[in-house]
N, C-alpha and C positions, 0 to 999 in steps of 0.2 A: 504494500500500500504506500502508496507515495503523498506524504502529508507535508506541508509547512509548518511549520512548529509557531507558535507565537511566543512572541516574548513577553507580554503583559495578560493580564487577565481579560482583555477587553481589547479586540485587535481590529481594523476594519478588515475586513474577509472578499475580496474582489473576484469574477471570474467576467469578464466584458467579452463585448463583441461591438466595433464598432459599426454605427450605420451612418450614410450620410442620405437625406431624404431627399435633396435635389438632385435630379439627372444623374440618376445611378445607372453605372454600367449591368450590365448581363449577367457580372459575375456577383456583382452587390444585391441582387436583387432578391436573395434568396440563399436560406444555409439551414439546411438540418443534421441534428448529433442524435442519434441513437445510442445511446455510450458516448462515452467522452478520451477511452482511450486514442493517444496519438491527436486528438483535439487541438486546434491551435487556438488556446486563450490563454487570456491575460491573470493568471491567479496572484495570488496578494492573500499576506497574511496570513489565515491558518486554511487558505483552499486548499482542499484535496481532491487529487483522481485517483480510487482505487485502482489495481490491477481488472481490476473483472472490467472499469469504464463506468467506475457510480459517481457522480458529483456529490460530494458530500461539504454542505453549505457549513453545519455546525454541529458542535461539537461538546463535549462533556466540562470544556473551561468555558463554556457560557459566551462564546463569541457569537460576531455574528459576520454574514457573508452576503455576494453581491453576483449574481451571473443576471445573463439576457436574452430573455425569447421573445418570440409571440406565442407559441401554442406550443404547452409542455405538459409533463408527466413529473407531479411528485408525490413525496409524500412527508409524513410529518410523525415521527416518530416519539415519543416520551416513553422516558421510565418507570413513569407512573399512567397506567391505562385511563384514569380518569381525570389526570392534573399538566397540565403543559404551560409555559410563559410564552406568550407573544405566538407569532405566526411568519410567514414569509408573504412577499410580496413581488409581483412583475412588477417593473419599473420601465418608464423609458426619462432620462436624465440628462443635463448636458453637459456632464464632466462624470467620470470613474472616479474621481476623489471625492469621497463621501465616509473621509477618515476622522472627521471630525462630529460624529453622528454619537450618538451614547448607544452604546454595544449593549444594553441589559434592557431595552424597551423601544417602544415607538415601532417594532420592524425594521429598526437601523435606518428609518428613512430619513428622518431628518430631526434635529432639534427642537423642543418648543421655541425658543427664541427665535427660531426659523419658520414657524406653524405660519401658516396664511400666508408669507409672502411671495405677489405675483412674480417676483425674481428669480423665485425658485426653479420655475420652468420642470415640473415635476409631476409626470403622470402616472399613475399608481393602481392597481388592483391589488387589492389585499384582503389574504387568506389570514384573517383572524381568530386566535382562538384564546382571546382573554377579554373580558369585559371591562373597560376603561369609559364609568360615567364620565370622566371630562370630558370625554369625548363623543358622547352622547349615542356609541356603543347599542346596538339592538338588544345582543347576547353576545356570550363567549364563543362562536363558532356560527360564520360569518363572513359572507364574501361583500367588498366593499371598491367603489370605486371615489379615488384622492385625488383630490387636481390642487397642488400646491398648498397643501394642505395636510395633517394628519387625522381632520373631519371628513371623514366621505360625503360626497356630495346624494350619492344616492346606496343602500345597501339591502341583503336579502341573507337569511338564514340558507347557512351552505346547504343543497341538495337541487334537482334537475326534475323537469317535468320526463312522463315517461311518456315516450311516441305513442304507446298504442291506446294505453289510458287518460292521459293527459292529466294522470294522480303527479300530485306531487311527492318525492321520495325524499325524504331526508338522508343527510352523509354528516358522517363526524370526520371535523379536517383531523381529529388527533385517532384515528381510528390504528394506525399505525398500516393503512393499508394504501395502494399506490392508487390516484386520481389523476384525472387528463382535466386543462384546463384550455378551453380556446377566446381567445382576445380578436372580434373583428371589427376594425372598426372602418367605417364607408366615408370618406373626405369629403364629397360633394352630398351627400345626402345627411353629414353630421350626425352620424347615428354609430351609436358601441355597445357592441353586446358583447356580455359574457357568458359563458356556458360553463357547466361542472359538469361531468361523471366520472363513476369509477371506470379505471381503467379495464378497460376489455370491451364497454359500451359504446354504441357508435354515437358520434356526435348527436345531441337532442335536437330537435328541430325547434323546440322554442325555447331559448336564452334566457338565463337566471334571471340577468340586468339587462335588461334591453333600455339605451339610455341618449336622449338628445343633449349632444357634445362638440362641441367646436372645439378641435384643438390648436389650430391653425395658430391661434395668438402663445402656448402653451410649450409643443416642440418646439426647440429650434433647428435647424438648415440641418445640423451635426448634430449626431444622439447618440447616445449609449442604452442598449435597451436591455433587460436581463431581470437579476433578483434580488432582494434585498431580506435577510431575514435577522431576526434578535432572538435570542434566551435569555429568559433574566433569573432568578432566583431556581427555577424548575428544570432537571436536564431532559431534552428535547435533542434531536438529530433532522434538520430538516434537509430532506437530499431531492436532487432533480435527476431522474432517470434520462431524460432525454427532452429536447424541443426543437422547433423548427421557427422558421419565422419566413415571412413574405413579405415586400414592398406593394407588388401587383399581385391580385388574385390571393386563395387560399393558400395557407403555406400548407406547405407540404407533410403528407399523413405520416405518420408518425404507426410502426411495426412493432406491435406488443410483443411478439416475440424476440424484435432483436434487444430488447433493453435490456439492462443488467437487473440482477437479482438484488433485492434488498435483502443486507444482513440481517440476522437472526440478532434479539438483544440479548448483550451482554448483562448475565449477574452479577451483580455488585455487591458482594457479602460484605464489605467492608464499611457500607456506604448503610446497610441494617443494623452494625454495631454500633454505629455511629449514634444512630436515631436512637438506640437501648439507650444511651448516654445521653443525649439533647431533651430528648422527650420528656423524660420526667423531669429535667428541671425547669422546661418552657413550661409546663403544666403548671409548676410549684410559683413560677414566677405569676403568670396568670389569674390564678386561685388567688396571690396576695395582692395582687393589681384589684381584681376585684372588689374584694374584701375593703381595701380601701377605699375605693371607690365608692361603693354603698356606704362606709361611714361618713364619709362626706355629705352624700342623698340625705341620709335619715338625719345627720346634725341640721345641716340647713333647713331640712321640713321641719323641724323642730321649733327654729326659728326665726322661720319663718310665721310661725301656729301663732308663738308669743306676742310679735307685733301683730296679727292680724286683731287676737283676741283682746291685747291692748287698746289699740285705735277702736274697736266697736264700743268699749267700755266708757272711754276718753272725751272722745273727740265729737260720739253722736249718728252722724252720716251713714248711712244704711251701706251694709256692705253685699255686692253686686257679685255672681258666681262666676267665673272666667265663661264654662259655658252658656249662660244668656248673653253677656257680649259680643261672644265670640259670634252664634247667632242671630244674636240683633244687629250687625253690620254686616251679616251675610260673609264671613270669615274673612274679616278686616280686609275686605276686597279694594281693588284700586277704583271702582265705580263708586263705593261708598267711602273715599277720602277727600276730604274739607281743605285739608291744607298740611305744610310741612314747616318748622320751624327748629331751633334751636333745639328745642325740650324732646322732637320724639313727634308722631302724626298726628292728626284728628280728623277720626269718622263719624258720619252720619250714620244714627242706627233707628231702628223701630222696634222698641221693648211693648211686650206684650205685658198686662198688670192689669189685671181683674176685668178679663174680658174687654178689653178694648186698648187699643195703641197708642203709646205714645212717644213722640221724640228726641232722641237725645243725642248727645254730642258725647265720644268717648276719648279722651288723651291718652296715646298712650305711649308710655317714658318709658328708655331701654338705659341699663345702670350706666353706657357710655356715652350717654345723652348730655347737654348742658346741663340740665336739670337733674339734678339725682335724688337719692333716699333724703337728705334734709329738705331738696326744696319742694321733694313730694309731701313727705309731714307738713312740713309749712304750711300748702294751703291744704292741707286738708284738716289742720288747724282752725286757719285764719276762715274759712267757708264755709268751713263742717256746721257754724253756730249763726254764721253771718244773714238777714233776713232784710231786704229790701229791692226796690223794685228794679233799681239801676244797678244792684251789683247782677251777676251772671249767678243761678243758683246751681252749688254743688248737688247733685244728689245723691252722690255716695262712691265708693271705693271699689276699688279692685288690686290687688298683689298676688303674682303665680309668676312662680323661679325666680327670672329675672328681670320681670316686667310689672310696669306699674299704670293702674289704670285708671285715670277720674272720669265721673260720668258728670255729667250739667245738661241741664236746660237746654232745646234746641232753638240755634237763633238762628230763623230762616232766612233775615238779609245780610248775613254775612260779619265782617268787619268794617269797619269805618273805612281802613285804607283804600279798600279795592273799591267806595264807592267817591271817595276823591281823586286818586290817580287813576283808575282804571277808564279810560277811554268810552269802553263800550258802556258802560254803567252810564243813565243821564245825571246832569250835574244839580247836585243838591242847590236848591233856592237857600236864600238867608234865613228864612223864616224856620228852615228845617234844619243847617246846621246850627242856630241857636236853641233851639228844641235840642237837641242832642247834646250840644254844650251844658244846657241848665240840668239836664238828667245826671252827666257824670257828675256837676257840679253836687246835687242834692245825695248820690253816690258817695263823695269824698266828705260831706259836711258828716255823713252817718259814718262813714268810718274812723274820722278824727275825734269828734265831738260829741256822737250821739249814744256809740255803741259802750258795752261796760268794758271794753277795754279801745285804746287806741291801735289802729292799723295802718303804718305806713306801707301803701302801696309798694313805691320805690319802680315801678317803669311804667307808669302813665303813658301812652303814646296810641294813634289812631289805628295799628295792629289789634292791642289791646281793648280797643271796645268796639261792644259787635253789639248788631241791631237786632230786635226782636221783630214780628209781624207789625208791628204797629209804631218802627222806626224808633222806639226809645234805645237813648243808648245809655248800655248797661257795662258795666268796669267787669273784666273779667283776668287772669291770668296774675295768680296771686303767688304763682313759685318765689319770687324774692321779698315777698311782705316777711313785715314786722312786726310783733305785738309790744305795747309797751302799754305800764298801767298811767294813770292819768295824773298831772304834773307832776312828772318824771321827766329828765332833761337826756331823750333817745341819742347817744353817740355811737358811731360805726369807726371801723376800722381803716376800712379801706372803700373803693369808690365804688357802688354798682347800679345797673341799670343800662340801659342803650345809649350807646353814643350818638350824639346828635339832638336825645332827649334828657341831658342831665341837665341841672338846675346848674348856670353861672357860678 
């Protein structure tokens, strides 16, 4: 067996074949390998040709390798019948150097730093057999077509329609058994389909991926067309029996008998001793990861319990269950969001309360929000008790995990701001921003002067007061109030509030 040896863990693995797509000669136009003994390619890195003529892509140091067809025979081999890393992929590319790719993922094709970009010039079928939601992945086993990208533009669970049934058949790429794959694609009619079966079946007459593709802007003039395969943590052997390729017309059929034989797998006794030793301490490790884990769960439910059952005792304000909120804005949907600020959202919801509906408005603070756990106490302090007709009324609480959640009163014209700078909005008369002026005015007289304790606002501003059905405007958003009792001389520390709206 004639192998390249690598010298690192992680090597790029090359077998090329060069094409050039403009006004190719008679001899360019066309090339089939049956075996790859005596073959003239380019191998790199840990490519191998057996003696028998097997192309074997990769290998048990978890590299990964790079050959080029259009229509070939492999197969995909793991040492574990139900577990495999990654898959291989046809490529067609505009450079052989693809040594800068991460060898343990992706199918060696390309970097994420490299994902999406049109530069790449990078067309791809890829035999998948691991599920990666980043990449929004169907399942683990998986035929997919890539255009500069390591997202498939379009994909289908690997198996082939059968001619006489037109049932659909399922195949496992990690079957460890040999498949034929054909790549056609039509230039002037922009169309590429792919086709699967196992090998010995004649080509199916209708294509996995049948797919509308321009690639025109994609190849360039000069390509390298072939493979690309990764192993990453799992060992896997992905080898190519034979392929052919064409520029004009079908390439050429490809002779199940002349391919080479896949090897028989090797047992690895060594690699079971191994696991006797790993095993039980990844288990032991695990079991205390958990363990901890849930101590954590249960401390925090614990105290989370204490404030909740504090604040109903405290503070007054009805406390609201995560699920009727969650259901009264119809799962905090984007169609029921009012607005976004500093503190965290606010939804429009419709609570249901003794047979009949009503409107509310729900905040809801995440702990890495502007607002956090004091300036949520705060107002749900400074509100919980608060009773007139220009403030905004609280009507009660919410806390789950890490989220915090005030319910209020729904004001259906909005906030002040959107109804003076907002364009579309018609512009308020005098008669009606002075109506609004004297409401927050009688507003701040009751929270200075009237209430049994004083409430410094502290961010007044036309965000913060929002209209009711009947245009009064009502002071709402109490996270940086203050309580102080009354002739007490209020000192702060340091300066808060909005810039733009502090006091001289």
């Amino acid at each position: 067996m004639v192998i390249i040896r690598p010298i690192s863990s992680f090597l790029v693995l090359t077998v090329f074949h060069c094409i050039k797509l403009v006004a190719p000669s008679a001899s360019e136009n066309q090339f089939a390998f049956e075996g790859f003994a005596g073959a003239n390619l380019s191998l790199d890195g840990a490519a191998a040709v057996t003696p028998s003529g097997l192309l074997k892509l990769t290998n048990d140091k978890h590299i990964k390798g790079h050959a080029f067809s259009a229509t070939f025979v492999f197969a995909i081999v793991s040492e574990h019948a139900e577990l495999s890393d990654h898959g291989l992929a046809f490529l067609v590319a505009p450079s052989k150097n693809l040594s800068a790719t991460t060898g343990a993922q992706h199918l060696g094709l390309m970097n994420i730093s490299d994902n999406g970009k049109a530069s790449n010039h990078v067309f791809a079928v890829e035999l998948d057999t691991v599920l990666s939601p980043e990449l929004h992945d169907i399942d683990s086993n998986h035929v997919g077509i890539d255009v500069n990208s390591l997202q498939f533009i379009q994909s289908h669970t690997a198996g082939y329609y059968d001619d006489s049934t037109g049932a659909f058949m399922n195949l496992t790429l990690i079957s460890r058994k040999a498949m034929q794959v054909w790549v056609d694609y039509n230039g002037q009619a922009m169309v590429l389909n792919v086709t699967l079966a196992p090998l010995g079946v004649s080509k199916p007459k209708k294509p996995l991926l049948p797919t509308g593709l321009d690639l025109s802007r994609v190849v360039e003039d000069i390509a390298y067309i072939g493979f690309s395969s990764a192993t990453g943590l799992s060992i896997a052997y992905h080898y190519v029996l034979g392929w052919s390729f064409s520029l004009n017309g079908a390439a050429p059929a490809l002779n199940p008998s002349k391919l080479p034989v896949l090897p028989k797998l090797e047992q690895r006794h060594h690699r079971s001793e191994i696991l006797v030793v790993v095993l039980p301490i990844a288990t032991a490790a695990l079991v205390i990861g958990l363990l901890l884990v849930g101590f954590m769960i249960v401390k925090r439910w614990f105290r989370h319990a204490e404030l909740r059952e504090d604040w109903k005792v405290e503070f007054g304000p009805q406390r609201f269950s995560y699920k009727d909120l969650f259901d009264a804005t119809q799962g905090f949907g984007s169609k029921r969001l009012l607005g976004i600020g500093g503190f965290g959202r606010v939804y429009r919801g419709v609570l249901s309360v003794s047979n009949s509906n009503s409107e509310i408005a729900v905040k809801r603070v995440s702990h890495d929000s502007r607002q956090g756990v004091k300036e949520f106490i705060a107002e749900v302090v400074s509100m919980g008790r608060l009773r007139h007709k220009n403030l905004v009324q609280l009507l009660g609480y919410c806390r789950r995990k890490g989220e915090l959640l005030l319910v209020y009163e729904y004001m259906s014209n909005g906030s002040l701001d959107k109804h003076l700078h907002d364009k579309n909005n018609p512009v308020l008369d005098w008669n009606l921003r002075f109506h609004i002026i004297k409401g927050i005015a009688s507003g701040l007289l009751y929270l200075h002067e009237e209430w049994e304790q004083v409430v410094v606002h502290r961010d007044i501003k036309a965000n913060n007061v929002l209209l009711n059905n009947e245009m009064n405007g009502c002071l709402g958003d109490f996270g940086l109030a203050r309580l102080y009792d009354h002739g007490t001389n209020p000192r702060t520390t340091h300066i808060v509030g909005t810039m733009g709206y502090l006091s001289p």
